[in-house]
N, C-alpha and C positions, 0 to 999 in steps of 0.2 A: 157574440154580441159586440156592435160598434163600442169600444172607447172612447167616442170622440163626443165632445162637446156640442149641440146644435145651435146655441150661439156663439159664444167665444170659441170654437174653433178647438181647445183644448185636449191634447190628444198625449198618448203614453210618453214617458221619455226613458232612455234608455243609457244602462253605465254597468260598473259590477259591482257585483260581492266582494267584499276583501275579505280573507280568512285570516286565522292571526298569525298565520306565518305569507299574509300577504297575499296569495296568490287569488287569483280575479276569475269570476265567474259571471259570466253574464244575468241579467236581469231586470226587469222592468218595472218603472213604477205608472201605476194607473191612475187616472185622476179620479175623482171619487165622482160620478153619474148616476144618475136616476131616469128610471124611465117618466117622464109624466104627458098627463094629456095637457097639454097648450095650447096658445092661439097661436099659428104662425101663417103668415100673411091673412088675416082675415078668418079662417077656416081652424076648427079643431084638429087639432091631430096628437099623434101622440111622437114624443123623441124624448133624445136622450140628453139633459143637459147637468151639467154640471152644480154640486153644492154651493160653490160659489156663487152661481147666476140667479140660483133659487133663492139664496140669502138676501144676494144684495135687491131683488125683485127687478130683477131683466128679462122677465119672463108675466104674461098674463094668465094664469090657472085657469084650466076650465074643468068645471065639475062632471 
């Protein structure tokens, strides 16, 4: 599954774990996405966009 935002663009980023004696592990953080169905240019379809864009309604729902 994309991680990536279909409007904002929003996509994983990447750093590490630090254990408590320090030492680094790689690991990913995801932005939190949802699949829904949208309007996008005109036309239903379904993608994947971010909580953030749902909240703020940068996105038109289609049922």
């Amino acid at each position: 599954m994309s991680k990536v935002c279909a409007i904002c663009g929003k996509k994983p980023s990447f750093g590490n774990n630090r254990s408590h004696s320090m030492r680094a592990t790689p690991r990913r953080w995801d932005p939190n996405v949802q699949k829904v169905r949208i309007q996008l240019d005109g036309k239903p379809t379904q993608a994947y966009v971010c909580a953030k864009c749902l909240k703020a309604h940068k996105v038109t729902k289609v049922a």
